[in-house]
C-alpha positions in Angstrom: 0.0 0.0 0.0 1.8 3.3 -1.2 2.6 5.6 1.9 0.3 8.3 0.6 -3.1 6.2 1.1 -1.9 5.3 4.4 -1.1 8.7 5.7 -4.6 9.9 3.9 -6.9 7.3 5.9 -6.4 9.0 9.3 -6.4 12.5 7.8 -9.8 10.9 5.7 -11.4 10.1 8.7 -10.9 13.1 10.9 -11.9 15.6 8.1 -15.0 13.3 7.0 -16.3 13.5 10.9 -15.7 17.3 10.7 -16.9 17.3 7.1 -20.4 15.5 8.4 -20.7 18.1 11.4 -20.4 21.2 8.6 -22.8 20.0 6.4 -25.1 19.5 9.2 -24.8 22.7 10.1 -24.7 24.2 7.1 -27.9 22.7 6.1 -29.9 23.6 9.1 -28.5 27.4 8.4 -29.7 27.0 4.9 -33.5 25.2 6.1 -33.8 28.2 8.3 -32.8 30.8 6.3 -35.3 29.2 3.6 -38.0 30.8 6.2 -39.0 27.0 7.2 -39.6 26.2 10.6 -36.5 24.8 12.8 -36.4 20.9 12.1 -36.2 19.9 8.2 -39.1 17.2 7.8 -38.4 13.3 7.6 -39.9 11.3 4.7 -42.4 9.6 7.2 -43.8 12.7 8.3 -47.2 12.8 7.9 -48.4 16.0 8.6 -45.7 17.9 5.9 -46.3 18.1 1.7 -44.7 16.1 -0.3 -43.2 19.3 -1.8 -41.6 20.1 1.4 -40.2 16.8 2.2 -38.7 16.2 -0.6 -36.7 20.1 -1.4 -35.5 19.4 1.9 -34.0 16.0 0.7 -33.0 17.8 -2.5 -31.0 20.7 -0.3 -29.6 18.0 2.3 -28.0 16.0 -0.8 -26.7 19.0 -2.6 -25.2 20.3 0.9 -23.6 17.0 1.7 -22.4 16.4 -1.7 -20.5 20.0 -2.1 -18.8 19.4 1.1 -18.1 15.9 1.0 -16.2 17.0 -2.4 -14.4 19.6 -0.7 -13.5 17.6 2.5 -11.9 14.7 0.3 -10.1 17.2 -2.3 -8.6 19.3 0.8 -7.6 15.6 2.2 -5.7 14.6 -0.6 -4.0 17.7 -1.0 -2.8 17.1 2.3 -1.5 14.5 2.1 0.3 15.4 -1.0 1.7 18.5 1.2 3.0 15.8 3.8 4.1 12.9 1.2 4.7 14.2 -2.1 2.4 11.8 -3.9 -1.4 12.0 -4.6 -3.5 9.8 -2.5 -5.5 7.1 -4.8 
């Protein structure tokens, strides 16, 4: 195993905990700021629109997706910083 993916995995973890934590938060900024009410609705709640439930999945995704993206690129560039080589 090359020493770049080794020193990434510890590095990968930690920033993908932190990563996790940021999009939360980011996404409950972004629900509120929306002018919805404090708690983005869950797919089995009954008492919200299916219009509702499902921009709030579309927003979540999109959030988590950006983020996750920049979590794993500043990762690897990390690692390059520490080992010379590119993570694979």
């Amino acid at each position: 195993m090359k020493t770049a993916t080794l020193a990434y995995r510890p590095i990968g973890l930690a920033f993908g905990f932190a990563g996790g934590l940021l999009a939360r938060a980011a996404f409950n900024q972004m629900w509120k700021w929306a002018g919805h009410e404090d708690d983005a609705p869950g797919a089995m709640d009954e008492e919200r629109t299916w219009r509702e439930i499902l921009l709030a999945a579309a927003l979540q995704g999109a959030i988590f997706a950006v983020v996750k993206a920049a979590v794993d690129r500043a990762g690897a560039t990390s690692v390059r910083r520490l080992t010379g080589t590119w993570p694979s």
